[in-house]
Structure formats: C-alpha cells, structure tokens
C-alpha positions in Angstrom: -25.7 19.7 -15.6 -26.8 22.1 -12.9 -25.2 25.1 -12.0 -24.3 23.5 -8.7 -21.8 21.3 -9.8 -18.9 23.0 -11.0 -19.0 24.8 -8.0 -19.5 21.6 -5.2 -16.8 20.6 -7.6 -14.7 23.3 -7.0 -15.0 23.6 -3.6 -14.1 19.5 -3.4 -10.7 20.1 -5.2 -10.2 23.1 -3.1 -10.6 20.9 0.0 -8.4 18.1 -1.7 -5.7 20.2 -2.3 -5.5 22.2 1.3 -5.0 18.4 2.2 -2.5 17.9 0.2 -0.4 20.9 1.1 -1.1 19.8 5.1 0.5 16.5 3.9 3.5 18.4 2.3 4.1 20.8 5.0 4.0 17.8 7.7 6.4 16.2 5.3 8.7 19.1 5.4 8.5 19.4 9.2 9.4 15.7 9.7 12.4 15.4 6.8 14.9 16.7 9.3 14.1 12.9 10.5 15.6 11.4 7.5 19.0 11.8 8.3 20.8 10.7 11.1 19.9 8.4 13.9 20.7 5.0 15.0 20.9 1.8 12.7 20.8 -0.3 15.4 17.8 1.2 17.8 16.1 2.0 14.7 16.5 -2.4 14.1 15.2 -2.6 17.7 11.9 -0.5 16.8 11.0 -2.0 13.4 11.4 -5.7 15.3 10.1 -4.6 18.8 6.1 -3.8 20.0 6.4 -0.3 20.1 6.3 0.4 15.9 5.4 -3.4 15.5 6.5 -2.8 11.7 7.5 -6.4 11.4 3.6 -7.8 12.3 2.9 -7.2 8.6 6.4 -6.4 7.0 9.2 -8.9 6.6 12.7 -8.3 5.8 14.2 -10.8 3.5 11.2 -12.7 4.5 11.6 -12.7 8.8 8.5 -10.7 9.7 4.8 -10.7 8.6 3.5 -11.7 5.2 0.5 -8.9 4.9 2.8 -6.1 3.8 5.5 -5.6 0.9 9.2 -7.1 1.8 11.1 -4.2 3.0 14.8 -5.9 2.5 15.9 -3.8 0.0 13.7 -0.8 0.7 16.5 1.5 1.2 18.2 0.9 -2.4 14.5 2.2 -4.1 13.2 4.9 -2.2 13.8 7.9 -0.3 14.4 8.9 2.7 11.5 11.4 2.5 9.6 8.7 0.6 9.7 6.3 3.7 8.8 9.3 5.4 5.4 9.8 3.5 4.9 5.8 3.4 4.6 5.9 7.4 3.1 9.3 7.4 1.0 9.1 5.0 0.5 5.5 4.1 -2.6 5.5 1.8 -0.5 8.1 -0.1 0.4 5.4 -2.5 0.3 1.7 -2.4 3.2 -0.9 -3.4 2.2 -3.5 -6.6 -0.1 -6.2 -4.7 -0.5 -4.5 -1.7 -3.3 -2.5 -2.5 -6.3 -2.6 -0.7 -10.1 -3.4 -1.8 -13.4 -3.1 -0.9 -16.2 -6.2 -1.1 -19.8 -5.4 -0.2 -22.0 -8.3 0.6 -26.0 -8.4 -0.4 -26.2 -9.6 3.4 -25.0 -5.6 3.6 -21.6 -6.5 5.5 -18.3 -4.7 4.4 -14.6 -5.6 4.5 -11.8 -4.1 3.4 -8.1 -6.0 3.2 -5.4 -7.1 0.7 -6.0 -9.7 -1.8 -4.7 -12.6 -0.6 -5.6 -15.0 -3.2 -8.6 -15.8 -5.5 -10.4 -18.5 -7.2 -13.2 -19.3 -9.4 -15.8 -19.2 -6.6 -14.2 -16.7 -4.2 -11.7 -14.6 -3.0 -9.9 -14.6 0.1 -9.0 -10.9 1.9 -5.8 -10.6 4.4 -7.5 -7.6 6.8 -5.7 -5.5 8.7 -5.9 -7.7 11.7 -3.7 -10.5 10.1 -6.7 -12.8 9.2 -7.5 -14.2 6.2 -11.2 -14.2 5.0 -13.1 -15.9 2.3 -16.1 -14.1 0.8 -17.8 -16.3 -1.9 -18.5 -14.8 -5.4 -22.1 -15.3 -5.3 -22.2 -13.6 -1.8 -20.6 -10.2 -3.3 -22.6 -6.9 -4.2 -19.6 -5.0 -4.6 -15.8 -5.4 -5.6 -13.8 -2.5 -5.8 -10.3 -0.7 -5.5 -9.9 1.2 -1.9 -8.3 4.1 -1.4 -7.5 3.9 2.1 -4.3 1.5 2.9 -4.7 -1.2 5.5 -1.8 0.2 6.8 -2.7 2.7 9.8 -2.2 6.4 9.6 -0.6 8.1 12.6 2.1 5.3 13.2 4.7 8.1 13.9 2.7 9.5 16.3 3.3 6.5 18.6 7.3 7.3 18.4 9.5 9.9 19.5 11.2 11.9 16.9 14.8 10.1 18.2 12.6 6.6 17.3 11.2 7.9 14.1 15.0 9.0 12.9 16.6 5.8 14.0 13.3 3.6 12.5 14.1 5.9 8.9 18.0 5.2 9.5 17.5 1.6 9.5 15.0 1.3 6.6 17.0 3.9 4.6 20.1 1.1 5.2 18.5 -1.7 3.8 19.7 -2.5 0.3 
C-alpha cells in the first residue's frame, strides 16, 4: 500500500467528521425549535405548498405514497430526531425508503426508492413522484445510495415560527 494512503485517508475522515460536527452544531442551534409552537399552523404547513411534506408523506395514509407514513411519528422519535430527519435527511433512512442507484450500459443514471421488482426489472419511484422501469438486462449497476430522495435544505424554505409549529405537529402524532 503506498504511503499516500493512510494519509488521503486521514485527511477524508478528518473532512467527514468536521461535517459531522457542522451537522451537530446546526442541530443544536435549531433544538430550541422542538418545543413549542402551534399544532394547528404547523397541520396547515405539512398539508399546504409552502413545506409540501404531504407530496410524498401521508398520514394515516392521506398524503403521498413515496415517503414513510408519518401517523404515528411522534410516538417513535424525537423531537431533535425530526429535527435531523428535515435537516439532515440522508442522515439516516426509514426501512424501505432507502434510496438506490442503477447505472445503465446506455450510460444513463437514476436514483429513486424501490418501488417494486420483478424477475425482469425493477421499477424506481424518483424524487419527482414518477415511477420508472429499468429492465434487468439494461442495468450496469445496482447499488445502495447514500443520498435520500428527500431534499436537504427543506427548513430553509420556513421561518423558524413554521419550522416550530411543523415539529409541534409531527412531535403530536401518535
């Protein structure tokens, strides 16, 4: 092994890890957030355009399909959890929500949930709600992504009185 790469290691995990305490300190700015706020305005902002939350998340099944069911949310995670899942949302991913990667040999990429599969395909929801099917014999490439479909910067769209009541509301849900 050369010389070379325990340090370009090092100096990866170093990066990685200046990330990661961005990601906490962030966290810790925003956690005021979690208490507090407005049930119902925070109702208004999962359901209305501005957070659009309920394009791709349902609660007890009224909303989109493409994310996890959020009816119960409240009753298994944090408040600073929800935090980091709107955050942060590639941070972790929910059991059968987690995106993948297929590379054509035509070259073309997509990236998207798992919708479904069968013998001679699969079929990948994508983050614009659409449902594609890329035929076994057409793939290069299948793999686990590490980036949720989900976008990042979602709070950033809010004011911090719209991000409380959005994380009152979800934290109510049980």
């Amino acid at each position: 092994m050369p010389r070379s790469c325990p340090q370009s290691a090092d100096k990866l995990a170093e990066r990685l890890n200046i990330d990661v305490g961005k990601q906490k300190t962030r966290l810790d700015e925003l956690e005021p957030l979690t208490k507090g706020g407005s049930l119902e305005q925070g109702r208004d902002i999962y359901f209305g355009n501005k957070a659009s939350c309920s394009a791709c998340h349902a609660i007890n099944n009224k909303g989109g399909g493409v994310g996890p069911d959020l009816g119960k949310i409240g009753a298994i995670r944090s408040g600073r959890d929800l935090l980091e899942s709107i955050v942060f949302p590639s941070a972790s991913f929910a059991r059968g929500f987690e995106p993948y990667v297929v590379e054509t040999k035509a070259g073309k990429t997509h990236t998207g949930i798992l919708a479904r599969e069968s013998t001679d395909a699969i079929y990948l929801l994508t983050t614009e709600r659409v449902e594609i099917r890329i035929g076994r014999d057409e793939m290069e490439t299948f793999l686990p992504g590490r980036v949720s479909i989900m976008p990042q910067g979602l709070e950033t769209g809010l004011t911090p009185r719209e991000l409380q009541d959005l994380l009152a509301y979800l934290q109510s849900l049980r």
